[in-house]
Every structure is written in C-alpha cells, then in structure tokens.
C-alpha positions, 0 to 999 in steps of 0.5 A, a space after each residue: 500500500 502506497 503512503 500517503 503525505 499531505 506535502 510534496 517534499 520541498 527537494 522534489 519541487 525543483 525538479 516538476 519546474 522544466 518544460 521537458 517533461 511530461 505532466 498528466 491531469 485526469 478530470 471527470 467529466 459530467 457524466 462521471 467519467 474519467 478524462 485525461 489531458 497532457 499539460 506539460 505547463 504542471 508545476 508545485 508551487 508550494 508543496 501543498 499547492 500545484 499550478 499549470 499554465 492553459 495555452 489551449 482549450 480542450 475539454 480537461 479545462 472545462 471539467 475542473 470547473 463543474 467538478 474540482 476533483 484531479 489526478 496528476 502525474 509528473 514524470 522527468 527524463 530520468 523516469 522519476 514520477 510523482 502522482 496524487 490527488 488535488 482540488 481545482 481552486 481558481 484561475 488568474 490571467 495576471 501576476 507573477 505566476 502568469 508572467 513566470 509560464 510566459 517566460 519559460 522559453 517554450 512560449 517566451 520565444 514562441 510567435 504562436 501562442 503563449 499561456 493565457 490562464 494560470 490555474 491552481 490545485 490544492 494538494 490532496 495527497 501524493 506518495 512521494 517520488 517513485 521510479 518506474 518498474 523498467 523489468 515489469 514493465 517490459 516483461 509485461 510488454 513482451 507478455 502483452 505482444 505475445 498473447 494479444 492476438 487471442 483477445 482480438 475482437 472477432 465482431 465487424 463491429 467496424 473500425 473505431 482506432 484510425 490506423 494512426 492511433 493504432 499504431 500509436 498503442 502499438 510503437 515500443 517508444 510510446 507510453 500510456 497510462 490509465 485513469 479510473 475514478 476511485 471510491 472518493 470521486 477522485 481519478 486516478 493515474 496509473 502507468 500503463 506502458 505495457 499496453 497494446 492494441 489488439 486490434 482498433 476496438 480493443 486494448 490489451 495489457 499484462 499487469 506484472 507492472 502496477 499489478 497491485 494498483 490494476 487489481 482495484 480496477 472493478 470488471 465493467 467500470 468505465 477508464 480512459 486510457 492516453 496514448 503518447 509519444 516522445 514527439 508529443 504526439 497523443 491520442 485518448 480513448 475511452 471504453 469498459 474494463 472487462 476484467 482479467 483472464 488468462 489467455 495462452 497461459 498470460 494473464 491480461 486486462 482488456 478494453 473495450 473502446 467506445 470513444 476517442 478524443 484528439 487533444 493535440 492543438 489547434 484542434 481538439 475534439 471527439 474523433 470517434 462516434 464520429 460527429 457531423 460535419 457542420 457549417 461555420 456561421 460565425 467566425 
C-alpha cells in the first residue's frame, strides 16, 4: 500500500519546474467519467499547492470547473514520477505566476501562442517520488505482444482506432497510462506502458507492472486510457474494463473502446462516434 503525505517534499519541487517533461491531469467529466489531458505547463508551487499554465482549450479545462476533483502525474527524463490527488481552486490571467509560464522559453520565444490562464490545485495527497518498474514493465510488454492476438475482437463491429492511433498503442517508444475514478470521486493515474492494441476496438495489457494498483480496477467500470509519444504526439480513448483472464497461459486486462478524443492543438475534439460535419456561421 502506497503512503500517503499531505506535502510534496520541498527537494522534489525543483525538479516538476522544466518544460521537458511530461505532466498528466485526469478530470471527470459530467457524466462521471474519467478524462485525461497532457499539460506539460504542471508545476508545485508550494508543496501543498500545484499550478499549470492553459495555452489551449480542450475539454480537461472545462471539467475542473463543474467538478474540482484531479489526478496528476509528473514524470522527468530520468523516469522519476510523482502522482496524487488535488482540488481545482481558481484561475488568474495576471501576476507573477502568469508572467513566470510566459517566460519559460517554450512560449517566451514562441510567435504562436503563449499561456493565457494560470490555474491552481490544492494538494490532496501524493506518495512521494517513485521510479518506474523498467523489468515489469517490459516483461509485461513482451507478455502483452505475445498473447494479444487471442483477445482480438472477432465482431465487424467496424473500425473505431484510425490506423494512426493504432499504431500509436502499438510503437515500443510510446507510453500510456490509465485513469479510473476511485471510491472518493477522485481519478486516478496509473502507468500503463505495457499496453497494446489488439486490434482498433480493443486494448490489451499484462499487469506484472502496477499489478497491485490494476487489481482495484472493478470488471465493467468505465477508464480512459492516453496514448503518447516522445514527439508529443497523443491520442485518448475511452471504453469498459472487462476484467482479467488468462489467455495462452498470460494473464491480461482488456478494453473495450467506445470513444476517442484528439487533444493535440489547434484542434481538439471527439474523433470517434464520429460527429457531423457542420457549417461555420460565425467566425
């Protein structure tokens, strides 16, 4: 069982600060279901408060607004990570805090855009500084690779994943983690690197990584999972955990998709149920 603190501790604060990273914040959105966006502007403040800096709009800036409930993830270059809980306070388009995400050379220097809303978040809790599992996780990868073809959707339900985004889940570069939403409402981050797609209608994954956090996860609940690469190119899907089973002897989980979400500017929107083409009246 992970401790649980009510701080960050004061030497780790540091090292949330450079742009080269990646930072992860899970909402609910208002049908209670989990939603995970990239926002690499995800810093502590204090150790008892984070802020992060909003260049774009997407739908994670509009979930905290009607429920304040977060998840986070900072994971550095070295593979060192740090999760937890945090409640959505306010915004500022002012001050210190706005002036010092302008400055950091990522939008400084950038003519496109640059940060325009500061939000903050009031620690919950976090477990302090973790390291990834590097044996589990790619023991976990191989045992995925070789038995996934057997939980391969045998419908013609038609295809859901675009050959991008299911090559995406299949490249041995790129990392995923999922989210659920726990007991308290709050959701969740776990990393989930080992998994793969089986096809464009499901996820597969062995949980030798993380298995005691994937164990909580209850048969038929819904999760979203993010897809990134180290180009920072992502992709989100959402669908029903459908439980653990054996196949050829490997244990794995699977995900049955239902939705998919491009959070990636300029424009983020909902890929599948593809939605109909509307005209632009107001510019």
């Amino acid at each position: 069982m992970k401790k649980k603190l009510a701080r960050f501790d004061e030497n780790d604060l540091e090292h949330f600060e450079p742009e080269a990273k990646v930072g992860l914040i899970a909402t609910v959105n208002p049908e209670g279901l989990p939603h995970i966006t990239l926002i690499t502007a995800l810093q502590a403040k204090t150790q008892a408060k984070l802020i992060w800096g909003q260049f774009s709009e997407g739908l994670s800036k509009q979930n905290v607004k009607t429920n304040p409930k977060t998840g986070f993830l900072i994971m550095t270059l070295d593979r060192s990570l740090w999760r937890g809980k945090a409640l959505w306070t306010n915004t500022t388009t002012h001050g210190e805090d706005y002036e010092m995400f302008n400055n950091k050379p990522m939008f400084r220097y950038n003519a496109y855009f640059g940060i325009h809303t500061v939000h903050y978040m009031d620690l919950v809790e976090t477990y302090g500084k973790e390291s990834l599992p590097l044996v589990r996780i790619v023991l976990g990868s191989l045992l995925t690779m070789a038995s996934k073809s057997a939980v391969k959707q045998k419908n013609n339900t038609g295809r859901i994943l675009k050959p991008w985004a299911e090559g995406l889940f299949n490249r041995l570069d790129s990392i995923k983690f999922l989210s659920y939403i726990d007991k308290d409402g709050f959701p969740v981050l776990i990393p989930l690197i080992q998994c793969q797609a089986t096809d464009s209608t499901r996820l597969a994954f062995s949980p030798l990584a993380y298995k005691d956090e994937l164990n909580a996860l209850r048969q038929d609940s819904s999760v979203a999972v993010f897809g990134l690469t180290l180009d920072m190119e992502d992709v989100l899907v959402r669908g029903v955990f459908t439980g653990f089973k054996r196949h050829r002897g490997v244990t794995l989980g699977c995900v049955d998709i239902h939705w998919v979400y491009n959070s990636m500017p300029p424009k983020p929107g909902q890929i599948y149920p593809e939605q109909e083409l509307r005209t632009v009246v107001n510019f």
